[in-house]
C-alpha positions in Angstrom: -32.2 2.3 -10.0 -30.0 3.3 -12.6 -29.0 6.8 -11.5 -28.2 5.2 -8.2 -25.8 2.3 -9.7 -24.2 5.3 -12.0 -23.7 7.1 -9.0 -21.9 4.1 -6.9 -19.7 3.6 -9.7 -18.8 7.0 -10.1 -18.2 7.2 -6.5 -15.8 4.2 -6.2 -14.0 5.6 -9.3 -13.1 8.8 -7.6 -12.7 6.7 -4.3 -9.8 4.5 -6.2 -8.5 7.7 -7.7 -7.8 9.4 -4.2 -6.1 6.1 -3.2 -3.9 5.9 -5.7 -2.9 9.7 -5.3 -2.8 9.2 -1.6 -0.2 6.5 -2.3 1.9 8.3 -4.8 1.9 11.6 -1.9 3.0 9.5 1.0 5.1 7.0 -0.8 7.3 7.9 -3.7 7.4 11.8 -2.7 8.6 10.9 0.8 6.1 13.3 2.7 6.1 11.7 5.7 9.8 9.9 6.3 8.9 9.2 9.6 6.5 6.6 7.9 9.4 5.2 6.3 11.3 4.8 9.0 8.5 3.3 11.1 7.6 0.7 8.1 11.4 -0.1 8.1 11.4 -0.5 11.9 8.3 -2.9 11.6 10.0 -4.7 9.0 7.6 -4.5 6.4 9.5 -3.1 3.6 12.7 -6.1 4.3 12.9 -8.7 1.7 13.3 -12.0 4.2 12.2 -14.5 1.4 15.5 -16.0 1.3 15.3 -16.2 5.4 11.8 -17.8 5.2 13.3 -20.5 2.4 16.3 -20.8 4.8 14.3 -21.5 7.6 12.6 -23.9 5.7 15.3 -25.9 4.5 16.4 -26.5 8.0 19.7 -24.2 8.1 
């Protein structure tokens, strides 16, 4: 049972590691812009805190 716990750990390790180096390729190398412009168009990457307090406040 130990060899098999060892061997799930070692797997998520490397699992997180490929995510991580995944992120760093598509994200802050720009390898795909057309991601960025898609998560721009989507509105993800917008700050809209102060629209959400705004809209709370009652404008």
């Amino acid at each position: 049972m130990k060899t098999f716990e060892r061997i799930l750990v070692k797997i998520a390790i490397i699992q997180c590691l490929f995510l991580i180096i995944t992120q760093i390729f598509f994200h802050k190398l720009n390898a795909f812009p057309e991601l960025n412009q898609i998560s721009q168009y989507e509105g993800v990457t917008d700050n809209n805190f102060m629209e959400l307090l705004e809209t709370f406040k009652g404008k």
